[in-house]
Residue frames relative to the residue before (quaternion, step in Angstrom):
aa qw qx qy qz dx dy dz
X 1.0000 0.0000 0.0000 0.0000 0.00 0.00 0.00
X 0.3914 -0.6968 0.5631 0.2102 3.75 -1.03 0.88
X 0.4582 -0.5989 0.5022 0.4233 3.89 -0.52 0.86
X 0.3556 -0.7246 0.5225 0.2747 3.58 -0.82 0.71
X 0.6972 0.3864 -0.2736 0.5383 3.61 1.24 0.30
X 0.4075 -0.7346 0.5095 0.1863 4.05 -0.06 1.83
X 0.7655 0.5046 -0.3753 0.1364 3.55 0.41 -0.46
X 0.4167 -0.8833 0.1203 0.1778 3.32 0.19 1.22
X 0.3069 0.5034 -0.5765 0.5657 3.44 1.40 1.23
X 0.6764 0.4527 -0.2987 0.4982 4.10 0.46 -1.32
X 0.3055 0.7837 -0.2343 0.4874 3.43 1.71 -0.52
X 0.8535 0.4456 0.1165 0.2437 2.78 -0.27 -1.88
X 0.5756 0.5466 -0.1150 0.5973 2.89 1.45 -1.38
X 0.7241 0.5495 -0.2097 0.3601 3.29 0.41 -1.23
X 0.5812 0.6213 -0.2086 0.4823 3.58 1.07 -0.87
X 0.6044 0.5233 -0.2841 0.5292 3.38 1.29 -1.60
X 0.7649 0.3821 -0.3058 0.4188 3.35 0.01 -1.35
X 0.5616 0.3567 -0.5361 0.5195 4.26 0.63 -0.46
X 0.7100 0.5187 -0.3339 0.3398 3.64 -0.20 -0.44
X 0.6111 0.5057 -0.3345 0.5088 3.62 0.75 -0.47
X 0.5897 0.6434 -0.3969 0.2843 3.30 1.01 -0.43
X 0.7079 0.2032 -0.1054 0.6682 3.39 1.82 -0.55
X 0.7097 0.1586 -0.3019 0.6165 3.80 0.36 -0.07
X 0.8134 -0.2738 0.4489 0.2488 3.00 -2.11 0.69
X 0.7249 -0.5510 0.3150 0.2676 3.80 -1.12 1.17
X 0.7597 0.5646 -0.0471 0.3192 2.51 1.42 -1.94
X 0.7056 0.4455 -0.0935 0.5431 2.86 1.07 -1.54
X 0.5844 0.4127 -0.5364 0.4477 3.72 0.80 -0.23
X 0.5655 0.6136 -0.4511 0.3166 3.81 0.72 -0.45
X 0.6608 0.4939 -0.2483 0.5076 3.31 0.99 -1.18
X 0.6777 0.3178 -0.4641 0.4736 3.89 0.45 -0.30
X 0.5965 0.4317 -0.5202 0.4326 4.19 0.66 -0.50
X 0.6644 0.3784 -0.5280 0.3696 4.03 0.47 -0.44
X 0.6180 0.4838 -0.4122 0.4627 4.00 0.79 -0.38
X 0.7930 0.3436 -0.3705 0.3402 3.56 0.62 -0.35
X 0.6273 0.3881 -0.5006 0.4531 3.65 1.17 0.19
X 0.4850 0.5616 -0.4465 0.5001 3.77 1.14 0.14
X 0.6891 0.3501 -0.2828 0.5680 3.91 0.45 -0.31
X 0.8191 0.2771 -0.2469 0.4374 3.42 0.24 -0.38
X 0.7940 0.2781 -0.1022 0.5308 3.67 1.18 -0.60
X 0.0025 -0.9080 0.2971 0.2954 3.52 1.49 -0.45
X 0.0279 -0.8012 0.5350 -0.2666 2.85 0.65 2.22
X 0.0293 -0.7204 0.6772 0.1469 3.49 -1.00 -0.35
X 0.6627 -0.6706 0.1804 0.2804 2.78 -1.27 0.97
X 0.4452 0.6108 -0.4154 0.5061 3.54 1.81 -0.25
X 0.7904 0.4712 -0.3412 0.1918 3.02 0.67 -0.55
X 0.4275 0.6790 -0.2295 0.5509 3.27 2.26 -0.33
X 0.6744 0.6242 -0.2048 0.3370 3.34 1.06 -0.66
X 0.6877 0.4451 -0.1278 0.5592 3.17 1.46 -1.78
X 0.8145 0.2625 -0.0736 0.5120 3.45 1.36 -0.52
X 0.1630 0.8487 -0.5032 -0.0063 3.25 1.31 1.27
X 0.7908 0.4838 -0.2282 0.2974 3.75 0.58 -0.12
X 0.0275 -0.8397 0.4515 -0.3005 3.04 2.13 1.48
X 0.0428 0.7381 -0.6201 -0.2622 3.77 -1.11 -0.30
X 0.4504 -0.7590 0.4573 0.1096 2.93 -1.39 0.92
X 0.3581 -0.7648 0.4080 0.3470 3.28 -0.07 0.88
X 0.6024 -0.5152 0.3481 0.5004 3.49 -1.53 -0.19
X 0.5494 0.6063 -0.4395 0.3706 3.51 0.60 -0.43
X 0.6972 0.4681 -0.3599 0.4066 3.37 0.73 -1.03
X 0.5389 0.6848 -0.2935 0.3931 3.55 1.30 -1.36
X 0.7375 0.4389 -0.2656 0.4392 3.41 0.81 -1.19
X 0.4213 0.7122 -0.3479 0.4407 3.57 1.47 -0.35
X 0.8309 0.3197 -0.0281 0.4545 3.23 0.46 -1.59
X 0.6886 0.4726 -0.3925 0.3853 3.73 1.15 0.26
X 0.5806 0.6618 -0.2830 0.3805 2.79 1.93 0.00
X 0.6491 0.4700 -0.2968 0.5193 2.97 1.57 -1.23
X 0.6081 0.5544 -0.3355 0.4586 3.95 1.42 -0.29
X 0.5033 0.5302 -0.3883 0.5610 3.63 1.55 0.09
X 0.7742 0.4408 -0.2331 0.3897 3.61 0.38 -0.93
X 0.5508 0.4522 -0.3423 0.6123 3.72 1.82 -0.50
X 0.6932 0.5728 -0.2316 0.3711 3.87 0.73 -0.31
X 0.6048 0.4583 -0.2623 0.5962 3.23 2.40 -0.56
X 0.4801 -0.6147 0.4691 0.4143 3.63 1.90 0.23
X 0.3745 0.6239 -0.6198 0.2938 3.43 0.83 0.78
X 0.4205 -0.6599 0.4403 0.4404 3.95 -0.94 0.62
X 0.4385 -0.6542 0.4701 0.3984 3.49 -0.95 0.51
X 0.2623 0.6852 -0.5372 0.4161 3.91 0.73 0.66
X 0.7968 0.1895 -0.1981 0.5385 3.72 0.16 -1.38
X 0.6140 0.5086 -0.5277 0.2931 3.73 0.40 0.06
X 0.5434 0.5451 -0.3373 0.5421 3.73 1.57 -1.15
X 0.2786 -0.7106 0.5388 0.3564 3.59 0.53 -1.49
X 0.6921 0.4700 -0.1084 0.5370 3.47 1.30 -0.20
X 0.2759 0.8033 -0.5149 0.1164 3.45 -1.20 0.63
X 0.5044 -0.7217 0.4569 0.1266 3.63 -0.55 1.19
X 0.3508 0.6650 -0.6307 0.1922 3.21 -1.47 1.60
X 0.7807 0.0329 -0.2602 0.5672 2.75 -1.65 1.46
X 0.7054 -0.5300 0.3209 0.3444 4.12 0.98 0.50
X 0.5344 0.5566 -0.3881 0.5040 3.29 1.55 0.73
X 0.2114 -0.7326 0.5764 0.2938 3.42 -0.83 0.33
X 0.2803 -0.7567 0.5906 0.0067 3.46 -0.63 1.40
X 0.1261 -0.7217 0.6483 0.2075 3.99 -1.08 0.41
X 0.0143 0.8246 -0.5548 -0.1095 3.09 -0.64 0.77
X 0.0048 -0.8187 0.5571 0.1389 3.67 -1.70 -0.31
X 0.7580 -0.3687 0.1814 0.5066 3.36 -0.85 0.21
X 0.6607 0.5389 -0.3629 0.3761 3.74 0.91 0.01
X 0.7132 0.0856 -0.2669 0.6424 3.37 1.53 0.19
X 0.5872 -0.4294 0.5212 0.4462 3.64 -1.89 0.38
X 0.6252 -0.4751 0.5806 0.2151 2.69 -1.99 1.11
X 0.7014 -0.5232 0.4591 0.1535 3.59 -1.10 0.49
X 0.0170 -0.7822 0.6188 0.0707 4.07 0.28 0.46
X 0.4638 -0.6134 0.5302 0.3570 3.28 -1.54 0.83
X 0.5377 0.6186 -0.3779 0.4305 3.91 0.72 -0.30
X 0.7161 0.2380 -0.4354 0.4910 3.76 0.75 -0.46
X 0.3650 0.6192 -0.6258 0.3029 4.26 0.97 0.64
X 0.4595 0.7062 -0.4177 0.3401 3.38 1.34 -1.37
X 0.7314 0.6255 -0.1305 0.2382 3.43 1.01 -1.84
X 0.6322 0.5201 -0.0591 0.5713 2.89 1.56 -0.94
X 0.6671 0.4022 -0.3427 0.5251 3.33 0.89 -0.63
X 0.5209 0.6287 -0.3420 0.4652 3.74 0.76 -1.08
X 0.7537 0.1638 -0.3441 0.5355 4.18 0.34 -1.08
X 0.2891 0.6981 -0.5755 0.3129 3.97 0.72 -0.18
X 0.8518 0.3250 0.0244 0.4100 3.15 0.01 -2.22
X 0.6960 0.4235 -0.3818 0.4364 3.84 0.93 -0.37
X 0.7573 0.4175 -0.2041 0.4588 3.86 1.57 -0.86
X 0.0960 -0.6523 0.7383 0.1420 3.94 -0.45 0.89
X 0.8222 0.4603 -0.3200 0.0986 3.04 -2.38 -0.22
X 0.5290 -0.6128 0.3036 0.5025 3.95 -0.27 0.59
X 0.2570 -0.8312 0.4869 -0.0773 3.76 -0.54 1.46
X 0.3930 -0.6328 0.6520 0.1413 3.40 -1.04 1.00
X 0.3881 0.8503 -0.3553 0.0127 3.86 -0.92 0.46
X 0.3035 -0.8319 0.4478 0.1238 3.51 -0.60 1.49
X 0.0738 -0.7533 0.6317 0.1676 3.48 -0.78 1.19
X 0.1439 -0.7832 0.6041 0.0307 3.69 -0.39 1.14
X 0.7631 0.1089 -0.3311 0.5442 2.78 -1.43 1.50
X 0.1221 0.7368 -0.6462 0.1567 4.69 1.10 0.60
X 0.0376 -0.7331 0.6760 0.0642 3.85 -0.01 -0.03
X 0.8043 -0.0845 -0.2044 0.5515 4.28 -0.10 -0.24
X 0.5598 -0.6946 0.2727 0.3603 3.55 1.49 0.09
X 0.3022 0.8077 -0.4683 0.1923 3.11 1.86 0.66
X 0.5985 0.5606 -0.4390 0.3671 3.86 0.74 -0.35
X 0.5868 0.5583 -0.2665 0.5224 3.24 0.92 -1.46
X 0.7434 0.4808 -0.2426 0.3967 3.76 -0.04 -1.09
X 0.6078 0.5562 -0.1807 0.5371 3.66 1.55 -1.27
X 0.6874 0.4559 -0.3464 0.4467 3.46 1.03 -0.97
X 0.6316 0.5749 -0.3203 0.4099 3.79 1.22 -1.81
X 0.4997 0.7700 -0.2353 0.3195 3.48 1.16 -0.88
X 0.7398 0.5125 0.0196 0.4355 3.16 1.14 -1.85
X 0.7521 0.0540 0.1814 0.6313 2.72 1.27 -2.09
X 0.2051 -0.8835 0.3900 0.1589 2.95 0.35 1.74
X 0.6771 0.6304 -0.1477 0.3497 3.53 1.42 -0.72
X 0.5281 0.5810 -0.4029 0.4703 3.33 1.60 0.24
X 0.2955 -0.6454 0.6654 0.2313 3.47 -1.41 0.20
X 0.1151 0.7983 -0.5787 0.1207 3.06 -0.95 1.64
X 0.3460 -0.6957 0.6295 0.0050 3.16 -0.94 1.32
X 0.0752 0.6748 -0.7341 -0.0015 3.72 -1.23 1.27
X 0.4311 -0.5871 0.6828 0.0570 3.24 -2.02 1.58
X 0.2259 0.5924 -0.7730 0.0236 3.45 -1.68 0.59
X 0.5579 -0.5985 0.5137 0.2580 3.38 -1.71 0.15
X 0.6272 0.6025 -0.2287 0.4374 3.26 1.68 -1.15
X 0.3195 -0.6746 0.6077 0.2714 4.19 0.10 0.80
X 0.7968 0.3887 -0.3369 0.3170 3.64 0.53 -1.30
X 0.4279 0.5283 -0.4212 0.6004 3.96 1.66 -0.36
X 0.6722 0.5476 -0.3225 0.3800 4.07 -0.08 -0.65
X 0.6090 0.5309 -0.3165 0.4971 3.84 1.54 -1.29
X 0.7332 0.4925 -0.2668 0.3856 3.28 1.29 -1.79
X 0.6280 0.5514 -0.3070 0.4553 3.83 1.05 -0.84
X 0.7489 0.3294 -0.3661 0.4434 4.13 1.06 -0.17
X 0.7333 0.3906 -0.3020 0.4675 3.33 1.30 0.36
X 0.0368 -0.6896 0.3985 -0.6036 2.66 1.95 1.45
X 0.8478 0.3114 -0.0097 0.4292 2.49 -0.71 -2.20
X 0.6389 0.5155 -0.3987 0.4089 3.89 0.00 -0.72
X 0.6807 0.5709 -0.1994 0.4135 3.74 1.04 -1.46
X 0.8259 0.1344 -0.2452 0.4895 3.18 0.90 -0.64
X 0.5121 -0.6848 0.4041 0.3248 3.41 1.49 0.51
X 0.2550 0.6210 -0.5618 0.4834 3.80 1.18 1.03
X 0.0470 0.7236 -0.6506 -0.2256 3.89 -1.06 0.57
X 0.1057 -0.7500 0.6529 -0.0052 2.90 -1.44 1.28
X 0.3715 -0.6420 0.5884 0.3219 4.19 -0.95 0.65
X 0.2037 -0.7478 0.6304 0.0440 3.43 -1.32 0.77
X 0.0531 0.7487 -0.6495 -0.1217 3.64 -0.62 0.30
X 0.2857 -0.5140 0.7188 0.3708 3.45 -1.49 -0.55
X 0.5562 0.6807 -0.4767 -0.0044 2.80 -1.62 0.81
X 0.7331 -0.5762 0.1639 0.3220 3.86 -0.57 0.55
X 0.3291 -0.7026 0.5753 0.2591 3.81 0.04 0.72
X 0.8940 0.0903 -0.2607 0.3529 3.51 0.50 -0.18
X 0.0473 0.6627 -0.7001 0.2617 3.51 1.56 0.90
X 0.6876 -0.3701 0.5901 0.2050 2.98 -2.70 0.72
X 0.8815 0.3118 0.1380 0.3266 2.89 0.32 -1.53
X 0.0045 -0.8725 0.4743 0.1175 4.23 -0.38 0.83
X 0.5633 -0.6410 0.2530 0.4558 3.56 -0.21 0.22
X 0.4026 -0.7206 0.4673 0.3167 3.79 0.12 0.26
X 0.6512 0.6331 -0.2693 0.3204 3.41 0.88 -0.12
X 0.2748 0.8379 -0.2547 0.3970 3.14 1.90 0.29
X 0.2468 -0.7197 0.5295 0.3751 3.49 -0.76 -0.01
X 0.5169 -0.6625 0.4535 0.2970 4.02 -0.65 0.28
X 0.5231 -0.6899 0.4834 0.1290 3.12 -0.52 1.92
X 0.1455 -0.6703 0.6972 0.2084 3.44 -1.39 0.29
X 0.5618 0.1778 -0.3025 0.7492 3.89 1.17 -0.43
X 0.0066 -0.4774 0.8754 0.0754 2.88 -2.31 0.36
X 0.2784 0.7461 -0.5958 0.1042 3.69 -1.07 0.85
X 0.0794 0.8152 -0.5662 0.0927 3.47 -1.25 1.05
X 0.3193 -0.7352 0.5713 0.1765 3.20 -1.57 0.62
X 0.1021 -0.8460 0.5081 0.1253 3.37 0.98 1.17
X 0.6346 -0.3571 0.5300 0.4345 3.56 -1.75 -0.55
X 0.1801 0.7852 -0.5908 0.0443 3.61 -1.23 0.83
X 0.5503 0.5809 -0.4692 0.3735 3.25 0.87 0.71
X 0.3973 -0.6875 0.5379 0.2831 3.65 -1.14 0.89
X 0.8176 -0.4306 0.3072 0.2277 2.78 -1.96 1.22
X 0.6493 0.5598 -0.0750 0.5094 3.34 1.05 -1.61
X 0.8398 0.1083 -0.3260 0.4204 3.53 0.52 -0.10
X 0.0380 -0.7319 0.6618 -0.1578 3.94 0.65 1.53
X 0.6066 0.5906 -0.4145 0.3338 3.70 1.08 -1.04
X 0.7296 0.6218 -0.1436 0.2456 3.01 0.66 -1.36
X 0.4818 0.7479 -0.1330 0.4368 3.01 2.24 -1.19
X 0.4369 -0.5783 0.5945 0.3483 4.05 -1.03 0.47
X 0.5193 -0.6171 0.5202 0.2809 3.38 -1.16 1.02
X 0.6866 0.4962 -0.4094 0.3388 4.01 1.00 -0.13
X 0.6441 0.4753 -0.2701 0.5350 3.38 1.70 -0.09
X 0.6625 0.5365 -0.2332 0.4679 3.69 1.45 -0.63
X 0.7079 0.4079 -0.2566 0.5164 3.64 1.34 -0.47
X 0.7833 0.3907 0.0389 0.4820 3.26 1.14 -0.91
X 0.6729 0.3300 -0.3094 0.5853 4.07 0.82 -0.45
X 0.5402 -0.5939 0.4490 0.3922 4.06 -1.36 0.55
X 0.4397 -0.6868 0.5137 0.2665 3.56 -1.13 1.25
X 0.3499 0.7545 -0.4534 0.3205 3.53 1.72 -0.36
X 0.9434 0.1757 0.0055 0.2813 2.64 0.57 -1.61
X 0.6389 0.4686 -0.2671 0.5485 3.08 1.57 0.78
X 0.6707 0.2942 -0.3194 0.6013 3.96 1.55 0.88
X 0.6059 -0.6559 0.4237 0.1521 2.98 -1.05 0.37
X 0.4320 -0.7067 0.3157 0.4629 3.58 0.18 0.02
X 0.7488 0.2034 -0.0412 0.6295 3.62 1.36 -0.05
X 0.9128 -0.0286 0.2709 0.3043 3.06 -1.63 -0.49
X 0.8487 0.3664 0.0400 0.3793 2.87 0.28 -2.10
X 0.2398 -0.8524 0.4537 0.1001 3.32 -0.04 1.63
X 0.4451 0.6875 -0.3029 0.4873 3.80 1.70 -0.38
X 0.8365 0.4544 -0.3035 0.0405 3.42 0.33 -1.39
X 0.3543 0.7234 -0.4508 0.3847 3.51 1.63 0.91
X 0.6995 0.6116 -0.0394 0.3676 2.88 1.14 -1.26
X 0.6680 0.3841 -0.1402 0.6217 2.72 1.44 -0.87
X 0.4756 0.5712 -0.3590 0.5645 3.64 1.59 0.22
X 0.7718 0.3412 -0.1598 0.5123 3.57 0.31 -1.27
X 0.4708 0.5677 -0.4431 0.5096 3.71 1.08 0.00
X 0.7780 0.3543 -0.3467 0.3859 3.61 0.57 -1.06
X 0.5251 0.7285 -0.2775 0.3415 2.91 1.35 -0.84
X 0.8131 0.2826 -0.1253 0.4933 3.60 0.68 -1.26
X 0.4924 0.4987 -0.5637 0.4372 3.38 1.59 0.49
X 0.6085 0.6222 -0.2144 0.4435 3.51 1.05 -0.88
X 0.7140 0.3011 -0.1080 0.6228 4.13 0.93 -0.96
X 0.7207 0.3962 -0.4399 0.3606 4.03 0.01 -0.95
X 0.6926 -0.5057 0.4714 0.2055 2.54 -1.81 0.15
X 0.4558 -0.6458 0.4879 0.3704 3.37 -0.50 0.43
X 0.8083 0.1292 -0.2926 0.4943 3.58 -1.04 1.11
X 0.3354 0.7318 -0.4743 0.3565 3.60 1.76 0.32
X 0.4143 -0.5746 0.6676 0.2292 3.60 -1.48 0.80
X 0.3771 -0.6575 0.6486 -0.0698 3.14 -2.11 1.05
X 0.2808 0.8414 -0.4504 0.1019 3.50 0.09 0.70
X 0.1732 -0.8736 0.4537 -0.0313 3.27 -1.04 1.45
X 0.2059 -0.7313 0.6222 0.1887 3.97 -0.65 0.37
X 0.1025 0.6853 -0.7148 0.0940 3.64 -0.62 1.29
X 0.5524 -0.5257 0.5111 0.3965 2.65 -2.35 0.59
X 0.7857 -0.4169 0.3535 0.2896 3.79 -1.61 0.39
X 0.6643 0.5123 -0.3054 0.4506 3.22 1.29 -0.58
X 0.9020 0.1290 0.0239 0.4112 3.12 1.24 -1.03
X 0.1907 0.7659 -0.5157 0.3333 3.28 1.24 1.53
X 0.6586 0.5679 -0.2914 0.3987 3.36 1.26 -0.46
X 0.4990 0.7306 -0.0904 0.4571 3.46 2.02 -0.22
X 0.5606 0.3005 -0.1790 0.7506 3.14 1.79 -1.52
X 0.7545 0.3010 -0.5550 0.1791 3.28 -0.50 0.53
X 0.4408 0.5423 -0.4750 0.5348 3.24 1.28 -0.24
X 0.6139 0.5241 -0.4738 0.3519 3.63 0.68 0.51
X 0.5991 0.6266 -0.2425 0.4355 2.83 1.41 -0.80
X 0.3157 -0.7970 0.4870 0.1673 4.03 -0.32 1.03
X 0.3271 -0.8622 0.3131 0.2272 3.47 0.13 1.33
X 0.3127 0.8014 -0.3450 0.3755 3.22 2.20 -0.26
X 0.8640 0.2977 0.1218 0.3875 3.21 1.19 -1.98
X 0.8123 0.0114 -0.1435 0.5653 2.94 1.45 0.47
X 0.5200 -0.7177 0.4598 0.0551 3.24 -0.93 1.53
X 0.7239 0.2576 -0.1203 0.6287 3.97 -1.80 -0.11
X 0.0727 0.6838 -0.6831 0.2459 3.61 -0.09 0.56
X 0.3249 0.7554 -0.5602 0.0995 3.94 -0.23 -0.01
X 0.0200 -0.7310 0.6535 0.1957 3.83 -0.86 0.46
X 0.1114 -0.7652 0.6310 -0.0623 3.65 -1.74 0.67
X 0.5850 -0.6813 0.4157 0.1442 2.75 -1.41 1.77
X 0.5063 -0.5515 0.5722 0.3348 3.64 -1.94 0.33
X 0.8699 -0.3140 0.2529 0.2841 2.83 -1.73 -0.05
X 0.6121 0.5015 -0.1570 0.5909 3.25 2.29 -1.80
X 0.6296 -0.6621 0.2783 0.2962 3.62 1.10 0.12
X 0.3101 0.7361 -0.3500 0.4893 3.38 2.61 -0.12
X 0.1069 -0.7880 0.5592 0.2345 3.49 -0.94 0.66
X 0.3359 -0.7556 0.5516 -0.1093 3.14 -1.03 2.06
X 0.8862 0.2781 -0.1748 0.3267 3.36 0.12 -0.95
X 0.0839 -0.8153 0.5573 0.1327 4.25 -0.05 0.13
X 0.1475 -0.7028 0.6946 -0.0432 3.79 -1.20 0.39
X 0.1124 0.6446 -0.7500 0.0962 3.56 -1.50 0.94
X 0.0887 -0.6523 0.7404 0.1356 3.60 -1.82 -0.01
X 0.6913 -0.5847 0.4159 0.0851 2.58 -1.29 1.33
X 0.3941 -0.7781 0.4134 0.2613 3.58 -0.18 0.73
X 0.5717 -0.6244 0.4468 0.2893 3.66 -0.94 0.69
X 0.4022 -0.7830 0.4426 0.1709 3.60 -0.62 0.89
C-alpha cells in the first residue's frame, strides 16, 4: 500500500506503523531510517527539519519496494547490500551469512589474548568478516580465509579489495581427507563453522531459513560436532605449537567441543559468554612440544 499522504514525515510514520506489524516498534523504526537513507539519502534529521517535503511518485515507488521485501522477512542486509563489522564495511548477499554482533566478541577475544606477527586460518570466512576484522586490528598478520562456496570467496575478495585489507583466499573443504601441505603453519586457527541440524530448519526464523545459505548454516547430517571435530584434527596436525584455537558454538553445545578438546593436548582451554550472556565462544592452546 502507498501512504495515502506524500509527505514524507506522515510518510515516514506510515512505514513504521506497516512494519510494526511484524518486527518490534523499535526496530521497525530503525529499518524505515535505513531505508529512506539507502534509497533517498535522507536521514532522519533530515525528515524532521523538513517534515512537509513531498515525495514524488518515483521516489514512493522506491520505498514500497524496499517495504515489500522487509515484509517478505527479507533481512534488510541483502536489500542495502552492505553491513558493518568490527569497522569494516562488508557487502554482503544471500551467498554468505550476515555477520552477528557476537562473532565481533570473537575477534576481539583473539585480538587481546594473541601478541606478535601471526599466521592465521579463518575456516569456513564466508564474506570474510573475521579475517578482514582481524587484518583490520592487526594489520601485520598474514591471514588466509577458507570456504567451500567459490560464490562466498568472490564476495570475501571484494571485501578485501574495498577496504584495501589483503587477505589470501582459497577454496576449500572443512571436511576434505586431505589439506595441501604446502601451507604455511597457522599460529591462530579460528572458525564459526555450521552447527545446526538439518532437522531443525523448522525451528529456524523465516529471515534466516528463506534467505541466509543452508551451506552455511547445517551440517551435512545429524552430527552437529563434525566440523569441529574436523578442524580439531586439523590444528592438532597443522598449528603451531603454543598456537591458540578458537571456536564460535551454538549455546547448547560449546560445552561438547570441549570435551573434544584432549586435555593431554591442549592447555588454557577457557570458554566465554556474549554480550546476551549465552556461552558462545571457546579458546584452547596447543600445548608446547
Amino acid at each position: 500500500m502507498i501512504p495515502p499522504d506524500n509527505r514524507i514525515l506522515r510518510a515516514y510514520r506510515h512505514f513504521i506503523a506497516e512494519l510494526s506489524k511484524i518486527y518490534d516498534e523499535r526496530e521497525a523504526g530503525n529499518m524505515v531510517v535505513e531505508m529512506f537513507h539507502h534509497e533517498l539519502n535522507c536521514s532522519k534529521a533530515d525528515i524532521l527539519t523538513n517534515p512537509d517535503r513531498r515525495l514524488n511518485e518515483s521516489e514512493l515507488v522506491r520505498l514500497v519496494r524496499f517495504r515489500d521485501r522487509l515484509l517478505q522477512n527479507e533481512p534488510l542486509q541483502y536489500i542495502t547490500g552492505h553491513t558493518e563489522f568490527c569497522g569494516v564495511q562488508l557487502l554482503v548477499s544471500p551467498a554468505v551469512l550476515i555477520p552477528r554482533p557476537e562473532t565481533e566478541e570473537l575477534v576481539n577475544w583473539i585480538v587481546e589474548t594473541t601478541q606478535g606477527n601471526n599466521e592465521v586460518w579463518d575456516m569456513g570466512t564466508g564474506s570474510g568478516c573475521i579475517a578482514l576484522g582481524l587484518k583490520k586490528r592487526c594489520p601485520h598478520w598474514n591471514i588466509t580465509g577458507f570456504d567451500v562456496s567459490s560464490q562466498a570467496l568472490a564476495i570475501a575478495a571484494k571485501n578485501g579489495e574495498v577496504n584495501q585489507l589483503e587477505v589470501n583466499w582459497r577454496e576449500a573443504d572443512l571436511l576434505a581427507d586431505a589439506w595441501p601441505e604446502t601451507l604455511s603453519q597457522p599460529h591462530i586457527i579460528v572458525s564459526n563453522p555450521p552447527y545446526i541440524a538439518p532437522h531443525e530448519l523448522a525451528s529456524l526464523n523465516l529471515n534466516v531459513t528463506r534467505y541466509e545459505p543452508h551451506l552455511a548454516l547445517f551440517t551435512p547430517g545429524d552430527d552437529v560436532l563434525i566440523f569441529y571435530k574436523k578442524i580439531i584434527n586439523l590444528a592438532l596436525d597443522r598449528l603451531a605449537p603454543g598456537g591458540f584455537l578458537f571456536f564460535e558454538c551454538h549455546e547448547n553445545h560449546v560445552s561438547e567441543v570441549e570435551m573434544l578438546l584432549n586435555k593431554e593436548l591442549w592447555t588454557s582451554i577457557e570458554q566465554r559468554t556474549d554480550m546476551q550472556g549465552k556461552p558462545r565462544m571457546l579458546k584452547a592452546e596447543l600445548r608446547q612440544t
